[in-house]
C-alpha positions in Angstrom: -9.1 32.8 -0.9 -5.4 32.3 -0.1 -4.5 30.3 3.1 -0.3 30.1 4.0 1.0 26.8 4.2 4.5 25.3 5.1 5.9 21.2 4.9 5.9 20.9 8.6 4.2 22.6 11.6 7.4 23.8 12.9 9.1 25.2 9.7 9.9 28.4 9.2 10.0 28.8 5.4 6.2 28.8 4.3 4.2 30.0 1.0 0.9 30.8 0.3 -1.7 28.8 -2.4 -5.1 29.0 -3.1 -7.2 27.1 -0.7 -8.9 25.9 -3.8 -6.2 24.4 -5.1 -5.7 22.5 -1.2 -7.7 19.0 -1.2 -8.3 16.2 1.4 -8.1 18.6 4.0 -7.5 16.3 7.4 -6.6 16.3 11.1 -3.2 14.5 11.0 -0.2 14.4 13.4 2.6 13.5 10.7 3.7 16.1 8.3 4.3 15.3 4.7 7.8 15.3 3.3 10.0 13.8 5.8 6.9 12.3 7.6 7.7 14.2 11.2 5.3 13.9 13.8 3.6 16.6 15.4 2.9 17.4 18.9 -0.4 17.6 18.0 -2.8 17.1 15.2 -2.9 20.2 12.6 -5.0 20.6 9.6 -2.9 19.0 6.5 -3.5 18.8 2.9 -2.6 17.9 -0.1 -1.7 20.4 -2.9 0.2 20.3 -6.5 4.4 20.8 -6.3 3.8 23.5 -8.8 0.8 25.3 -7.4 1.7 27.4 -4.7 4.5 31.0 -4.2 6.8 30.6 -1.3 9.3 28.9 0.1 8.4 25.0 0.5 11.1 22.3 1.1 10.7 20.1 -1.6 12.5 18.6 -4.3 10.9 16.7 -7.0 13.8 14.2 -6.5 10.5 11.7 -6.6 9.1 12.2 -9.8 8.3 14.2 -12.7 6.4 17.8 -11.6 3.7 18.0 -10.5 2.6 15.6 -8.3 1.4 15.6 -4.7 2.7 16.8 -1.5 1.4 17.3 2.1 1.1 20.6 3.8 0.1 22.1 6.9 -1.8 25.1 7.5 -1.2 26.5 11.0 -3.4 28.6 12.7 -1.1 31.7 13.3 0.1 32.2 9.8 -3.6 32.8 9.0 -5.9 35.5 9.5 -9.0 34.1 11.5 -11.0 34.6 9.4 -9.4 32.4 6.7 -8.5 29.5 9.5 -12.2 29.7 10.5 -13.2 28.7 6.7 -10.6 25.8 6.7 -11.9 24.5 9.9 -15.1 23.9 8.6 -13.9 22.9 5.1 -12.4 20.5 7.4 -15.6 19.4 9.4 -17.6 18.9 6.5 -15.7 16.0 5.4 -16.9 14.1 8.4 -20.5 14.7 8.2 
């Protein structure tokens, strides 16, 4: 299953990954690369530098490829069915 993701919750550039390929999915209110804060909590993640096709600020200025980055995965960029599975992906880490 593919989910879209983007750096922040307010970017406009986004990509899409595997949700597979997504882990710690969490509840946060700071986005990962510049570590802005959101109005609100979103569903972040962490994914591989290399493992996604879009358009995703980020550099590698911080070490060798790949390694870890956050993302965010916001509700409209997804169908609701998709966001409905990430949801409770999300849920079940807390149970």
């Amino acid at each position: 299953m593919k989910v879209k993701i983007r750096r922040q919750w307010n970017d406009w550039r986004t990509a899409e990954a595997y949700l597979s390929d997504i882990y710690n999915l969490h509840w946060s209110n700071v986005s990962g690369g510049v570590y802005a804060r959101c109005p609100r909590e979103f569903i972040h993640g962490y994914i591989a530098c290399d493992s996604y096709k879009g358009d995703l600020p980020h550099s590698c200025v911080h070490g060798k490829p790949p390694h870890s980055i956050k993302v965010c995965i916001v509700k409209k960029d997804n169908d609701p069915k998709v966001f409905s599975v990430v949801r409770q992906l999300t849920s079940l880490q807390f149970s």
